[in-house]
C-alpha positions as a Python dict, from the first residue, in 0.01 Angstrom:
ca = {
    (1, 'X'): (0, 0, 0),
    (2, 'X'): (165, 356, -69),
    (3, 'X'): (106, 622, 181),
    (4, 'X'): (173, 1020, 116),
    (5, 'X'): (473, 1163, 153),
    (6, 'X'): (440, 1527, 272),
    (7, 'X'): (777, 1781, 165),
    (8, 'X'): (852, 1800, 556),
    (9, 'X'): (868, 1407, 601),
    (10, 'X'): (1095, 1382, 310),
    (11, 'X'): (1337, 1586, 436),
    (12, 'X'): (1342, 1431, 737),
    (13, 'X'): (1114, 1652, 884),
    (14, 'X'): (780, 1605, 1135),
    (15, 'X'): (938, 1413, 1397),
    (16, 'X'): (1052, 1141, 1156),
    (17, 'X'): (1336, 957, 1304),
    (18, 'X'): (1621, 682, 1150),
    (19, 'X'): (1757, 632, 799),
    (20, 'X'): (1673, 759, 450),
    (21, 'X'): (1458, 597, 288),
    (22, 'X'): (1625, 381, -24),
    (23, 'X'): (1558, 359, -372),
    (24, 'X'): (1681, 251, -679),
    (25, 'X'): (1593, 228, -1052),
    (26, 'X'): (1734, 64, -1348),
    (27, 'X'): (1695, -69, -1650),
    (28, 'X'): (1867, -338, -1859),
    (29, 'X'): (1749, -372, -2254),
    (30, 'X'): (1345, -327, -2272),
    (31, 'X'): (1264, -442, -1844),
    (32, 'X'): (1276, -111, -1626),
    (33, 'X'): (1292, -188, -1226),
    (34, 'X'): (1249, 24, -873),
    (35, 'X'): (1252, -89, -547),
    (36, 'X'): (1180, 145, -245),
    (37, 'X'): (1349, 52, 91),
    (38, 'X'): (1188, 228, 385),
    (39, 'X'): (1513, 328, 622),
    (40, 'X'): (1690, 161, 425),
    (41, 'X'): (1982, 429, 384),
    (42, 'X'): (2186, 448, 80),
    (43, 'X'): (2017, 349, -250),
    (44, 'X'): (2291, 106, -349),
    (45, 'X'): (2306, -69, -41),
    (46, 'X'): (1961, -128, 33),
    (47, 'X'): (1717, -111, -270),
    (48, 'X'): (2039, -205, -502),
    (49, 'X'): (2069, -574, -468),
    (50, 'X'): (1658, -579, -475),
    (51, 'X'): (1632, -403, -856),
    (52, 'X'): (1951, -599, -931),
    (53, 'X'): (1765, -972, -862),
    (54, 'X'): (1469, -823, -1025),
    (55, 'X'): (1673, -771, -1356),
    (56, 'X'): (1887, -1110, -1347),
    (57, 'X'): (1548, -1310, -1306),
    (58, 'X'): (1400, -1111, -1658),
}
């Protein structure tokens, strides 16, 4: 399920506490991937390996 984001919650903002949030897109050929990793810091640590897997299984 997605929730809203508001601005101040994305920058860290209305009392929200830990990590970034992750993501990561990419593409390989015609198959496009994202993954979103909630606290998950860094994009390529986190979300990374998740759009990676996605591509080496299509």
């Amino acid at each position: 399920m997605l929730r809203r984001v508001g601005y101040e919650d994305r920058l860290g903002g209305g009392g929200r506490a830990g990590r970034p949030d992750s993501w990561f897109t990419a593409y390989r050929g015609d198959v496009a991937a994202a993954a979103v990793v909630p606290e998950g810091g860094h994009g390529s640590e986190a979300a990374g390996p998740v759009v990676s897997a996605v591509l080496a299984a299509g």
